[in-house]
PyMOL Python script that loads the backbone (N, CA, C, O; Angstrom):
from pymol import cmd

cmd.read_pdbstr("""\
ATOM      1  N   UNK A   1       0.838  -1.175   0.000  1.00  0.00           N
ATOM      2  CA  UNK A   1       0.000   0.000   0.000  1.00  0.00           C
ATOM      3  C   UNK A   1       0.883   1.238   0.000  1.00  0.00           C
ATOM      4  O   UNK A   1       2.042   1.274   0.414  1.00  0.00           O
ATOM      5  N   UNK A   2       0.235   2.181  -0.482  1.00  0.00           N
ATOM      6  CA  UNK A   2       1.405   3.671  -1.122  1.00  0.00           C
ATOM      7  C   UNK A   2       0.251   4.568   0.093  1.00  0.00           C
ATOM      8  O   UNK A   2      -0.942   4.833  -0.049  1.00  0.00           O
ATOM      9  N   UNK A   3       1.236   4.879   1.324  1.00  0.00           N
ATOM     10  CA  UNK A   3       0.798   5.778   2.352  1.00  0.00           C
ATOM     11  C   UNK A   3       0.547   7.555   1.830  1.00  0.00           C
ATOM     12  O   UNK A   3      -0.077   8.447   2.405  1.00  0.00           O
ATOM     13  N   UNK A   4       1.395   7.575   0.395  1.00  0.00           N
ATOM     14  CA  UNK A   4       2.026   9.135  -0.194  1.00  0.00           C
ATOM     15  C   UNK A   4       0.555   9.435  -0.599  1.00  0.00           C
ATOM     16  O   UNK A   4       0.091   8.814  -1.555  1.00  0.00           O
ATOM     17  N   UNK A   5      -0.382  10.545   0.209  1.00  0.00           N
ATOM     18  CA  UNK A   5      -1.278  11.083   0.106  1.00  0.00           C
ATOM     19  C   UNK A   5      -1.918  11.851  -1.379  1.00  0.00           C
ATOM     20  O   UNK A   5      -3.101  12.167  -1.512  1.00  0.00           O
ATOM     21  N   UNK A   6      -1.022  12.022  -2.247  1.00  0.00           N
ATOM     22  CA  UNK A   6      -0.838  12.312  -3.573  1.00  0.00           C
ATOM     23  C   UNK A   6      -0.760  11.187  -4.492  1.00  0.00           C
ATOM     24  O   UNK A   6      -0.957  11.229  -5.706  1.00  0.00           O
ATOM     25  N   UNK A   7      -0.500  10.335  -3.896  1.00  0.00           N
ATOM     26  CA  UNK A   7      -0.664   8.798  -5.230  1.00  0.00           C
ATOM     27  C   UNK A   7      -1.991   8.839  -5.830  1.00  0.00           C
ATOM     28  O   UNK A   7      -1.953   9.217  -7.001  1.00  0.00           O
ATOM     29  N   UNK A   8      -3.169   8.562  -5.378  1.00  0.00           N
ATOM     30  CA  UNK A   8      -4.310   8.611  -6.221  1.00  0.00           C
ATOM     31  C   UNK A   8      -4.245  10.013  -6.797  1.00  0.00           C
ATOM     32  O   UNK A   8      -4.451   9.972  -8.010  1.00  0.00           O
ATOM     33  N   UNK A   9      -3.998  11.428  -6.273  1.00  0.00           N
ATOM     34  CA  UNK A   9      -4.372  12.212  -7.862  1.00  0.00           C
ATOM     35  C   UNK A   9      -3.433  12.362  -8.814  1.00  0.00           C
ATOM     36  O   UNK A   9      -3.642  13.015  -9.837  1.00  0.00           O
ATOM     37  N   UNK A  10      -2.201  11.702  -8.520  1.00  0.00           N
ATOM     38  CA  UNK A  10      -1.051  11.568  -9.707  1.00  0.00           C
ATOM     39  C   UNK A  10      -1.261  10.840 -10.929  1.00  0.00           C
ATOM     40  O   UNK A  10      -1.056  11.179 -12.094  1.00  0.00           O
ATOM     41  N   UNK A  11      -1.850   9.439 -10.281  1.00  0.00           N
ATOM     42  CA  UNK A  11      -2.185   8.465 -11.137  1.00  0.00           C
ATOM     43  C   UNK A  11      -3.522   9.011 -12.036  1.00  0.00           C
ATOM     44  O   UNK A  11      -3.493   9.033 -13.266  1.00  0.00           O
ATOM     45  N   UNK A  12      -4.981   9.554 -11.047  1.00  0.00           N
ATOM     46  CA  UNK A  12      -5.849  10.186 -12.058  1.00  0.00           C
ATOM     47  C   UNK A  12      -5.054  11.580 -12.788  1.00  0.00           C
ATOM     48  O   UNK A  12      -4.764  11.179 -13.916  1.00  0.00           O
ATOM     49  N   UNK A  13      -4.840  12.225 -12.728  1.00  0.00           N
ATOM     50  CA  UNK A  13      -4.474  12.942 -13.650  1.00  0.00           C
ATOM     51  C   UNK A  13      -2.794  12.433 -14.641  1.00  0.00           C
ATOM     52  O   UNK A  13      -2.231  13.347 -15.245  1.00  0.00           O
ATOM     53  N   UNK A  14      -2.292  11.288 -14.687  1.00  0.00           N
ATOM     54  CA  UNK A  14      -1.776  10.985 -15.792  1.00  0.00           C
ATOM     55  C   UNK A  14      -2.836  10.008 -16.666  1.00  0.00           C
ATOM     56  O   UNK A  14      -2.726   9.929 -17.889  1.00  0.00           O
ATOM     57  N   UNK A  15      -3.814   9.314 -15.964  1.00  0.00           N
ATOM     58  CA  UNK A  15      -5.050   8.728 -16.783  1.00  0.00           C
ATOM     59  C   UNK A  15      -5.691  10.174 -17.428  1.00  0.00           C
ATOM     60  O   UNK A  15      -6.025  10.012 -18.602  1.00  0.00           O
ATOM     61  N   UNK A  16      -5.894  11.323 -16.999  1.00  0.00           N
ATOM     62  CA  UNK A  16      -6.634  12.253 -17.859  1.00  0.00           C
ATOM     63  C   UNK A  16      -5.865  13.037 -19.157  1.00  0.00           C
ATOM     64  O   UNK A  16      -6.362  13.636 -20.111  1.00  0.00           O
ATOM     65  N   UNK A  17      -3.907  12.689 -18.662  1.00  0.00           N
ATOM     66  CA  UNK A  17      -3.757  13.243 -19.809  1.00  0.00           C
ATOM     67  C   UNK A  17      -3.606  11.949 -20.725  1.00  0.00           C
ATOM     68  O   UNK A  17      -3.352  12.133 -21.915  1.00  0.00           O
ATOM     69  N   UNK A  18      -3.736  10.744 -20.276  1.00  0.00           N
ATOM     70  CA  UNK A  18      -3.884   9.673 -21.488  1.00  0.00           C
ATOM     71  C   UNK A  18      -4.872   9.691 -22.093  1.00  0.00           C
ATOM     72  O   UNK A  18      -4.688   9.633 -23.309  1.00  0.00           O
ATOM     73  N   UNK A  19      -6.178   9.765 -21.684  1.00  0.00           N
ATOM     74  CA  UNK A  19      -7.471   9.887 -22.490  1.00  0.00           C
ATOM     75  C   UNK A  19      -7.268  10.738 -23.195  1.00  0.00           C
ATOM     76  O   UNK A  19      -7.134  10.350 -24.355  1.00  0.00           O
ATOM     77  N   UNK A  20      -7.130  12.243 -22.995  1.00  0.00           N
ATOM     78  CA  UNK A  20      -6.972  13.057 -23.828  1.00  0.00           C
ATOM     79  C   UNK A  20      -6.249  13.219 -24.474  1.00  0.00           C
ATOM     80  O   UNK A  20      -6.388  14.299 -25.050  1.00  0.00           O
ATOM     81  N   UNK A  21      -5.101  12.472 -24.866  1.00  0.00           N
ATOM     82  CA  UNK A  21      -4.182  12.293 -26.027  1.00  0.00           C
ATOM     83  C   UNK A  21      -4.723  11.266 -26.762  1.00  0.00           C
ATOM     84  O   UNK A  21      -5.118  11.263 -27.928  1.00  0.00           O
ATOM     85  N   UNK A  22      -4.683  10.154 -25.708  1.00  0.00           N
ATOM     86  CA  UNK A  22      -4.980   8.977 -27.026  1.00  0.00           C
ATOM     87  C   UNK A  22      -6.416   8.861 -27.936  1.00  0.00           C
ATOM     88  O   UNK A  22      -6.601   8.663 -29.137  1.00  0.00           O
ATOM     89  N   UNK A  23      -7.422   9.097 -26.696  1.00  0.00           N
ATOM     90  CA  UNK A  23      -8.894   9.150 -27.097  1.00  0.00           C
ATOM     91  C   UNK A  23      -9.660  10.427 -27.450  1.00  0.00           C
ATOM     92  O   UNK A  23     -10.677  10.389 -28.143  1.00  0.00           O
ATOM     93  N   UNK A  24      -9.089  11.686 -26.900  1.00  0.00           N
ATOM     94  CA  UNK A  24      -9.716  12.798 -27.357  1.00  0.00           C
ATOM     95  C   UNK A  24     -10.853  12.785 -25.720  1.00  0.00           C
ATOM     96  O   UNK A  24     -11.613  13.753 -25.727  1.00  0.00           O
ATOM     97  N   UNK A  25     -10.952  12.218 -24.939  1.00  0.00           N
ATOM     98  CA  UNK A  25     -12.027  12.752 -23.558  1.00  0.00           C
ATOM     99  C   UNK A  25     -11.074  13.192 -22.687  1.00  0.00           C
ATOM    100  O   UNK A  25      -9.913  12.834 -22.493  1.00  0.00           O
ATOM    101  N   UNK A  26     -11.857  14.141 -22.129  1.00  0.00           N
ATOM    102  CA  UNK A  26     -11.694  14.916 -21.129  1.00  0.00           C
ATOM    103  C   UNK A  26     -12.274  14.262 -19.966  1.00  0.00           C
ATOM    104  O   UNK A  26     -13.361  13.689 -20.039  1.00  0.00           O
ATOM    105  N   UNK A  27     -11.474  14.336 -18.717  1.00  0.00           N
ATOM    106  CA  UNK A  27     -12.388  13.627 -17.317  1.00  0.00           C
ATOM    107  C   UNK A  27     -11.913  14.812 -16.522  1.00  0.00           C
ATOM    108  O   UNK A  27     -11.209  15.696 -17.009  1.00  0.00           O
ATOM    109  N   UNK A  28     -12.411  14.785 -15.035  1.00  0.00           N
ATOM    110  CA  UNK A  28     -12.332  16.022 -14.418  1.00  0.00           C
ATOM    111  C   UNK A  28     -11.333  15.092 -13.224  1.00  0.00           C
ATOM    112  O   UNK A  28     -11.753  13.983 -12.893  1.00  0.00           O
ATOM    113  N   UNK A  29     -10.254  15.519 -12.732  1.00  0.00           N
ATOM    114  CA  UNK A  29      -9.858  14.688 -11.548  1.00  0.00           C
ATOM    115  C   UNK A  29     -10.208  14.500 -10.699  1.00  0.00           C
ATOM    116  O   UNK A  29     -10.121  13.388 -10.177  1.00  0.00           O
ATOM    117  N   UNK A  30     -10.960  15.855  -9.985  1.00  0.00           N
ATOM    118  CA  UNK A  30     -11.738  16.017  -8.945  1.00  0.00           C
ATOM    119  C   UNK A  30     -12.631  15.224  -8.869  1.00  0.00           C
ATOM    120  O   UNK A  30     -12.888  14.743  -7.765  1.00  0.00           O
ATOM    121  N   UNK A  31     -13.328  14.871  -9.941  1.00  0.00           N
ATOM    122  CA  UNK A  31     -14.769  13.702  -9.466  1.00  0.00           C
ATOM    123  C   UNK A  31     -13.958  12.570  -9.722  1.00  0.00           C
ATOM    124  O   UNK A  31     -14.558  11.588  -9.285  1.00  0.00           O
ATOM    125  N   UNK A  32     -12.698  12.195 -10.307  1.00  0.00           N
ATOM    126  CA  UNK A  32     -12.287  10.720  -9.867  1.00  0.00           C
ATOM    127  C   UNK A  32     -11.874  10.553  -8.727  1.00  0.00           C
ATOM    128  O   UNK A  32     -11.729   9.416  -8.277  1.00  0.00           O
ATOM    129  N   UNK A  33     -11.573  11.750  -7.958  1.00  0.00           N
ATOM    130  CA  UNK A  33     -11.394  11.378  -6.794  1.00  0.00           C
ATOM    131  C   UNK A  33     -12.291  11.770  -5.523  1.00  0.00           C
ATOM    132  O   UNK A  33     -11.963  12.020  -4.363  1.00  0.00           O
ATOM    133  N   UNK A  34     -13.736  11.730  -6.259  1.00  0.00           N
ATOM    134  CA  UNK A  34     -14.495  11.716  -5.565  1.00  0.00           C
ATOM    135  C   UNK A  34     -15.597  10.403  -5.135  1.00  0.00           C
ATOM    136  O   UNK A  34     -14.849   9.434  -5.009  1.00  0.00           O
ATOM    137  N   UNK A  35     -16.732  10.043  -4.914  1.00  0.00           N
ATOM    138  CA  UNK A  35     -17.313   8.938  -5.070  1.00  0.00           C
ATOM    139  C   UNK A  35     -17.206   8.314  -6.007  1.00  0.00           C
ATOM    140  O   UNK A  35     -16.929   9.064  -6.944  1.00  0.00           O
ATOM    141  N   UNK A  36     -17.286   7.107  -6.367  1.00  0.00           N
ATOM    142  CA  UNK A  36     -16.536   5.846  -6.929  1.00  0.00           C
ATOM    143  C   UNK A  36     -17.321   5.758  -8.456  1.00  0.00           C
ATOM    144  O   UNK A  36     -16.802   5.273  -9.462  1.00  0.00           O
ATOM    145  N   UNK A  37     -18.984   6.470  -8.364  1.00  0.00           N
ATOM    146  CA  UNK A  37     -19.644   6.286  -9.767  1.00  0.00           C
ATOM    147  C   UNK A  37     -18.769   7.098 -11.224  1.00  0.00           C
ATOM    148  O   UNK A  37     -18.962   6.769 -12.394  1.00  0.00           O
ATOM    149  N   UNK A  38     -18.130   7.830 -10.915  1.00  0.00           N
ATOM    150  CA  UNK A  38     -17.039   9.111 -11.565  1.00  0.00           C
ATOM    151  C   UNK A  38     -16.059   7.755 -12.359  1.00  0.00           C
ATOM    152  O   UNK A  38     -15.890   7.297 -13.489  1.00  0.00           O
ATOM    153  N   UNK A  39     -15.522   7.473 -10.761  1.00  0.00           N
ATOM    154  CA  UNK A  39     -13.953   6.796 -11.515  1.00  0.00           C
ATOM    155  C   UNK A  39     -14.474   5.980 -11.660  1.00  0.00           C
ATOM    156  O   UNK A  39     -13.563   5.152 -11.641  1.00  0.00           O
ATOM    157  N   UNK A  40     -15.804   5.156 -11.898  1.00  0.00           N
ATOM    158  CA  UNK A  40     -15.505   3.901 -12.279  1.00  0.00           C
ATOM    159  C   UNK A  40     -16.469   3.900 -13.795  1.00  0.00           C
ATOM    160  O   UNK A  40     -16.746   2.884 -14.432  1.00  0.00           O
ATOM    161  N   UNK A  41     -16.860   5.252 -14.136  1.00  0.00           N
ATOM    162  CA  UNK A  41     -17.012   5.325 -15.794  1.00  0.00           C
ATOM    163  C   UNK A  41     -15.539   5.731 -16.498  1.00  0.00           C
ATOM    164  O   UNK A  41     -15.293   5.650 -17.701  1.00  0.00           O
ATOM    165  N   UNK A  42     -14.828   6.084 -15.683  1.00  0.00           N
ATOM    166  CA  UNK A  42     -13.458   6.591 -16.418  1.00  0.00           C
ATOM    167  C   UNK A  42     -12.509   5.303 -16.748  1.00  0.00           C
ATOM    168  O   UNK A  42     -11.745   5.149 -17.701  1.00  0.00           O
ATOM    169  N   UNK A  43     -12.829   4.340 -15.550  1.00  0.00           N
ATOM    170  CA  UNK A  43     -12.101   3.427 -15.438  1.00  0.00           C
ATOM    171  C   UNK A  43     -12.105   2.126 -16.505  1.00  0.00           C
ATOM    172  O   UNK A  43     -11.238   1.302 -16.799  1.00  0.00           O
ATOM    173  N   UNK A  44     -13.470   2.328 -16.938  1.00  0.00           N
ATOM    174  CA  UNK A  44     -14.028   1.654 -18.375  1.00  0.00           C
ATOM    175  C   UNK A  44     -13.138   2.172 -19.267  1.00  0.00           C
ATOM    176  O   UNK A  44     -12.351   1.401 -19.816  1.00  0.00           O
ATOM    177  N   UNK A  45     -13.114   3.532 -19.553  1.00  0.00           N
ATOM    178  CA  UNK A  45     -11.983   3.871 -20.398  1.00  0.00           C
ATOM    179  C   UNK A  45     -11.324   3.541 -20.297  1.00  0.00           C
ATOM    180  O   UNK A  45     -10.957   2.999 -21.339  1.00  0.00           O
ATOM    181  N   UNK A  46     -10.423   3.389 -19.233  1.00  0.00           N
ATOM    182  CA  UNK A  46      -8.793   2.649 -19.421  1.00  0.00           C
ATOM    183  C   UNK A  46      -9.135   1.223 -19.790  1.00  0.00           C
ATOM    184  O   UNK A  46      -8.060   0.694 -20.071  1.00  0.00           O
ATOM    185  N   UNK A  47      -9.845   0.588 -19.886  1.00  0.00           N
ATOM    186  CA  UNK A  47      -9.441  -0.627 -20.359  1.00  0.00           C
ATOM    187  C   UNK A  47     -10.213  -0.912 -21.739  1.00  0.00           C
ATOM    188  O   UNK A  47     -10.909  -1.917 -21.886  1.00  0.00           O
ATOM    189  N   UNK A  48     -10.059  -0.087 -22.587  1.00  0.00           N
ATOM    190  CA  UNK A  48      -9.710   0.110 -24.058  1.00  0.00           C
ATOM    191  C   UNK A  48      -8.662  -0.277 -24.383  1.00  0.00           C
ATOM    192  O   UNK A  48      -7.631  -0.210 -23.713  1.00  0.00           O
ATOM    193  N   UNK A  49      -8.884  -1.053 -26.211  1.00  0.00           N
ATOM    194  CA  UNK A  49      -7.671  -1.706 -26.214  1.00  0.00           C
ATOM    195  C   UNK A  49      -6.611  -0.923 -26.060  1.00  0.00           C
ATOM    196  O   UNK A  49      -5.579  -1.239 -25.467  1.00  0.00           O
ATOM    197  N   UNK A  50      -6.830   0.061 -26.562  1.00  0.00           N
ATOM    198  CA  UNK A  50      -5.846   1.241 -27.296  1.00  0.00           C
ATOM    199  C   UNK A  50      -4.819   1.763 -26.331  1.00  0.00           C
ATOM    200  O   UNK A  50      -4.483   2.938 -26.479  1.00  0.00           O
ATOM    201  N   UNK A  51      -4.157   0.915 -25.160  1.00  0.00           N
ATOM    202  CA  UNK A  51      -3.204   1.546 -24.646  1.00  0.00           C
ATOM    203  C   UNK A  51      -3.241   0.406 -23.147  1.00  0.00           C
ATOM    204  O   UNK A  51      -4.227   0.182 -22.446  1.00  0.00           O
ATOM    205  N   UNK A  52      -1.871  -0.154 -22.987  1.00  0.00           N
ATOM    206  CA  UNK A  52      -1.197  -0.783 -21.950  1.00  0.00           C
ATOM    207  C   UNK A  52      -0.937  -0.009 -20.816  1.00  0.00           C
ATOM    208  O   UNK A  52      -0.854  -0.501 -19.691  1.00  0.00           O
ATOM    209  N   UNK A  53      -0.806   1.163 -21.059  1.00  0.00           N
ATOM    210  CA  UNK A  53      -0.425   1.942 -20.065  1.00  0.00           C
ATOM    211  C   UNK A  53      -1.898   2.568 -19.416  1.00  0.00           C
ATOM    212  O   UNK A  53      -2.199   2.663 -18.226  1.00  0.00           O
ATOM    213  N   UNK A  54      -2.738   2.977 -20.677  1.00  0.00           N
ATOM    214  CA  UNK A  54      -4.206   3.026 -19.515  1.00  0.00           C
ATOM    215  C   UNK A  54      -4.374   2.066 -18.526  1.00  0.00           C
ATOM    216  O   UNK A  54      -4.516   2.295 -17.325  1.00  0.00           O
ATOM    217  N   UNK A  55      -4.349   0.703 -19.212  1.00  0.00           N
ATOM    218  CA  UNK A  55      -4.747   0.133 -18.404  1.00  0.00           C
ATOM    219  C   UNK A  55      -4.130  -0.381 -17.822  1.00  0.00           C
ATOM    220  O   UNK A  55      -4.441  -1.569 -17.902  1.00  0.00           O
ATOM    221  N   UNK A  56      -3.082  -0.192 -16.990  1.00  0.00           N
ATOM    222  CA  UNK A  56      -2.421  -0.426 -16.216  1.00  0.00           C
ATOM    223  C   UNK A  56      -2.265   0.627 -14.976  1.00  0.00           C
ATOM    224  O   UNK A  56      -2.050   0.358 -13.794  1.00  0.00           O
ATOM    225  N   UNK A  57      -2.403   1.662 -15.474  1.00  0.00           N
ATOM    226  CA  UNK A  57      -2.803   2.968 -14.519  1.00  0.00           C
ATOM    227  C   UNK A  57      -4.310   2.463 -14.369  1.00  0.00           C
ATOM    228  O   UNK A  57      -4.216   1.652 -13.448  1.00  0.00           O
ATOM    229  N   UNK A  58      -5.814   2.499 -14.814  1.00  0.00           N
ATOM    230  CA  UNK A  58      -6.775   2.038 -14.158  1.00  0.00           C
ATOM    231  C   UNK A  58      -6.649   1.226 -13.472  1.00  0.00           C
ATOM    232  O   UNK A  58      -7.436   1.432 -12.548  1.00  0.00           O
ATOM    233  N   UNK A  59      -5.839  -0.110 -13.223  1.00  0.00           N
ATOM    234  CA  UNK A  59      -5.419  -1.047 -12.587  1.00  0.00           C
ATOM    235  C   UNK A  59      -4.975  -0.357 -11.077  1.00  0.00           C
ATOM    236  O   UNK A  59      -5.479  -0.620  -9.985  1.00  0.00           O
ATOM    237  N   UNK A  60      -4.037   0.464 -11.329  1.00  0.00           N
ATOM    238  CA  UNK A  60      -3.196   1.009  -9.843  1.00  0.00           C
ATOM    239  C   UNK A  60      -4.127   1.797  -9.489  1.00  0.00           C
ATOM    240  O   UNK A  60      -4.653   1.606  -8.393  1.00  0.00           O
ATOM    241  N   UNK A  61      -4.594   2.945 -10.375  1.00  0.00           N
ATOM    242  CA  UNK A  61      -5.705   3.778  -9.484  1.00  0.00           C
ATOM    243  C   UNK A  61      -6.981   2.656  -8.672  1.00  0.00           C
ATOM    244  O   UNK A  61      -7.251   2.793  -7.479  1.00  0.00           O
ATOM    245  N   UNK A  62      -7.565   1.728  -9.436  1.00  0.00           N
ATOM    246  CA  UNK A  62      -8.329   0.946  -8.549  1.00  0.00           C
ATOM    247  C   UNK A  62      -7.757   0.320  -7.107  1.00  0.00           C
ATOM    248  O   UNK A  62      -8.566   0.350  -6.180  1.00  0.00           O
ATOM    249  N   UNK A  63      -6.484  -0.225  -6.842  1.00  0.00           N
ATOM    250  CA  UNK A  63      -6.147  -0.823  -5.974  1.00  0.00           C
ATOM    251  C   UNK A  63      -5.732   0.239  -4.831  1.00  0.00           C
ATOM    252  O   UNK A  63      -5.870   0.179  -3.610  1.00  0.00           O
ATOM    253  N   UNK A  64      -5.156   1.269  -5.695  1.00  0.00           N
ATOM    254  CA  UNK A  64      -5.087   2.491  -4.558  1.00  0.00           C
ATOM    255  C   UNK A  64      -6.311   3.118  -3.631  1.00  0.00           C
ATOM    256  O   UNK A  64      -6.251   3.502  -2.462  1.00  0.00           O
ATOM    257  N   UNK A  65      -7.774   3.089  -4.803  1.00  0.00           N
ATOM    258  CA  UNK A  65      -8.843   3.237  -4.076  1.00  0.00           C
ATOM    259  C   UNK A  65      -9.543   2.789  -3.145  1.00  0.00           C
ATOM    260  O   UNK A  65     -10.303   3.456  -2.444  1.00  0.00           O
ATOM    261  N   UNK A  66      -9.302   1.434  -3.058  1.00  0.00           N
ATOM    262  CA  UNK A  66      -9.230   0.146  -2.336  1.00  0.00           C
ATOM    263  C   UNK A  66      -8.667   0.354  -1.475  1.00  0.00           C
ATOM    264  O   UNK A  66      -9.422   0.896  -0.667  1.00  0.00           O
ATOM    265  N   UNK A  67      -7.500   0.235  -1.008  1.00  0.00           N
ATOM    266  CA  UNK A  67      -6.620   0.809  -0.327  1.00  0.00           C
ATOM    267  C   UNK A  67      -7.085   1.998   0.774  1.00  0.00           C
ATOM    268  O   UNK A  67      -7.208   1.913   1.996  1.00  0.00           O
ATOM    269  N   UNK A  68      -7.271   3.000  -0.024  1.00  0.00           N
ATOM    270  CA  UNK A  68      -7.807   3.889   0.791  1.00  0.00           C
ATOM    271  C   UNK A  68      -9.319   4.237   1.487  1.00  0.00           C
ATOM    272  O   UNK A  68      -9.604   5.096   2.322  1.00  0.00           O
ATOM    273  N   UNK A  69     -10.089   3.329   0.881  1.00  0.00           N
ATOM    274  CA  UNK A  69     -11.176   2.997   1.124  1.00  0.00           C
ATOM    275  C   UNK A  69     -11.151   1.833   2.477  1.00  0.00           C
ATOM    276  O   UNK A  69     -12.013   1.836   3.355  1.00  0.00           O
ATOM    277  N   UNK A  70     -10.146   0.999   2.436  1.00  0.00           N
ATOM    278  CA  UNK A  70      -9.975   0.497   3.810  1.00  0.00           C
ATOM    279  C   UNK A  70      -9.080   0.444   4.646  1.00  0.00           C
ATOM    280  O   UNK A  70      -8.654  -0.513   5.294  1.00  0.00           O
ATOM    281  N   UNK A  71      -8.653   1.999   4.620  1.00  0.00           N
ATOM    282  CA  UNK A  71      -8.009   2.547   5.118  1.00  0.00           C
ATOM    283  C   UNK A  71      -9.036   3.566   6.465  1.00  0.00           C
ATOM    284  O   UNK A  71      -8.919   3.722   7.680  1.00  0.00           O
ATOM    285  N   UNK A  72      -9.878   4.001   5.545  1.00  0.00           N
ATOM    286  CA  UNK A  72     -10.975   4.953   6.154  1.00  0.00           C
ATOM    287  C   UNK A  72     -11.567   4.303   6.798  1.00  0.00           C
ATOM    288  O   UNK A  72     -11.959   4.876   7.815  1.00  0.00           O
ATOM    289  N   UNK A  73     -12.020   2.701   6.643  1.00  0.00           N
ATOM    290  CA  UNK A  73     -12.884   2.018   7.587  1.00  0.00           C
ATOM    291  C   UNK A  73     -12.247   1.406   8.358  1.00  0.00           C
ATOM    292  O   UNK A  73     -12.999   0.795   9.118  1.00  0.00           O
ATOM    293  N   UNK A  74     -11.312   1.259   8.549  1.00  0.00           N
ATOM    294  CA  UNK A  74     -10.205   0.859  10.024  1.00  0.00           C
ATOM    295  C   UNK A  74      -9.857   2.308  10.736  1.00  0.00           C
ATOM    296  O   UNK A  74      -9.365   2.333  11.864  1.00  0.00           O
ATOM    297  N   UNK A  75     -10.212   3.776   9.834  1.00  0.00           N
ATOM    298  CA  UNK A  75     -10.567   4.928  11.048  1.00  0.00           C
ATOM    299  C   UNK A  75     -11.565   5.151  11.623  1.00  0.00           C
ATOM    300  O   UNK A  75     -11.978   5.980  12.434  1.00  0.00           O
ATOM    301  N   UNK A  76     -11.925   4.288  11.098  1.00  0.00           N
ATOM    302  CA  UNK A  76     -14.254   4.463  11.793  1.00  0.00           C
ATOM    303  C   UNK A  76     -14.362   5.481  10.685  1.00  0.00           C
ATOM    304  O   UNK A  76     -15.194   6.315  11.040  1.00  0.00           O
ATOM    305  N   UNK A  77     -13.960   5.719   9.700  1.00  0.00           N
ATOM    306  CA  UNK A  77     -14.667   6.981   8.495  1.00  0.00           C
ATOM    307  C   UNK A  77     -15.096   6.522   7.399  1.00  0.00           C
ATOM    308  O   UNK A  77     -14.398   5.972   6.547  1.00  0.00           O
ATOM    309  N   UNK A  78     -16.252   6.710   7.344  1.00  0.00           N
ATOM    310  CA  UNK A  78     -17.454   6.549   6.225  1.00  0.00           C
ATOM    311  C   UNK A  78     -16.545   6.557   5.133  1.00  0.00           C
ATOM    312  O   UNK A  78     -15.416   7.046   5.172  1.00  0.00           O
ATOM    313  N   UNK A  79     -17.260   5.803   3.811  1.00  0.00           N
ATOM    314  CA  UNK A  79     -16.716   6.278   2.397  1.00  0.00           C
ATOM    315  C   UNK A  79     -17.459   7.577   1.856  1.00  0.00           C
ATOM    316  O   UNK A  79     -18.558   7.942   2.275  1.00  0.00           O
ATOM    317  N   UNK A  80     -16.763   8.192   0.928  1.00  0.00           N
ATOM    318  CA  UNK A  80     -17.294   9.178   0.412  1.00  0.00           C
ATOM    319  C   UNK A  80     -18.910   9.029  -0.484  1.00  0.00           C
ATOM    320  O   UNK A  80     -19.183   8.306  -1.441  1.00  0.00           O
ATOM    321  N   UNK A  81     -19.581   9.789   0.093  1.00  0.00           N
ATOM    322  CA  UNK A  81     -21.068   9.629  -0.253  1.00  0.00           C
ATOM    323  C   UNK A  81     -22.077   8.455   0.622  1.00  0.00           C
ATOM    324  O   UNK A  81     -23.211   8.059   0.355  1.00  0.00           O
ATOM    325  N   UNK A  82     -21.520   8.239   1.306  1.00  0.00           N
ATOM    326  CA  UNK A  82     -22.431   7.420   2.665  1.00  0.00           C
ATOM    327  C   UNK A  82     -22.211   8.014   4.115  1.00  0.00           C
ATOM    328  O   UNK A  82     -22.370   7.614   5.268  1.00  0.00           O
ATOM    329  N   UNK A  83     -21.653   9.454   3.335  1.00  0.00           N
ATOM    330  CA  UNK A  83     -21.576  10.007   5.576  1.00  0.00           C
ATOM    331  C   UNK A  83     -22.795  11.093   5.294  1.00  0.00           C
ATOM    332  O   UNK A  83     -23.000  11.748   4.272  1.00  0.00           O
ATOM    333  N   UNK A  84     -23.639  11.063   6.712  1.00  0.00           N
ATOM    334  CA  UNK A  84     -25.135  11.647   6.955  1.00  0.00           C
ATOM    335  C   UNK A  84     -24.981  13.221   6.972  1.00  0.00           C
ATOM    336  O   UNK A  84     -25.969  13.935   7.140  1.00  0.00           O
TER     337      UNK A  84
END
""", "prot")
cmd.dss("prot")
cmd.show_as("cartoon", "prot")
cmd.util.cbc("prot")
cmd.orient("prot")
């Protein structure tokens, strides 16, 4: 697990400048790194044939999310979009 608080928006924003080179879309980083419905239409994108390296970055950004997602629930903290 990568503790470096900046790993997930490094990885989404080198996935946004891959889409937008290879595929021509634009994604916003901010909502990939927000609730999970965002990154996980983006994340479809990366696994287009059209690039090893997308999908290999969708790969790490998922496990990182993971990661930090049970990370938050071993602090007692909600995931994003299920706190009241």
């Amino acid at each position: 697990m990568n503790d470096d608080p900046y790993h997930r928006p490094r990885i989404a924003t080198r996935i946004r400048d891959l889409l937008l080179d290879e595929l021509g879309e634009a994604i916003d980083v901010g909502l990939m790194l927000g609730p999970p419905e965002y990154a996980r239409a983006v994340l479809s994108l990366c696994r287009s044939p059209c690039s090893a390296e997308l999908e290999a970055l969708g790969e790490a950004f998922r496990a990182a999310s993971d990661a930090a997602v049970l990370a938050q629930r071993q602090r007692g903290v909600p995931p994003p979009g299920l706190r009241a």
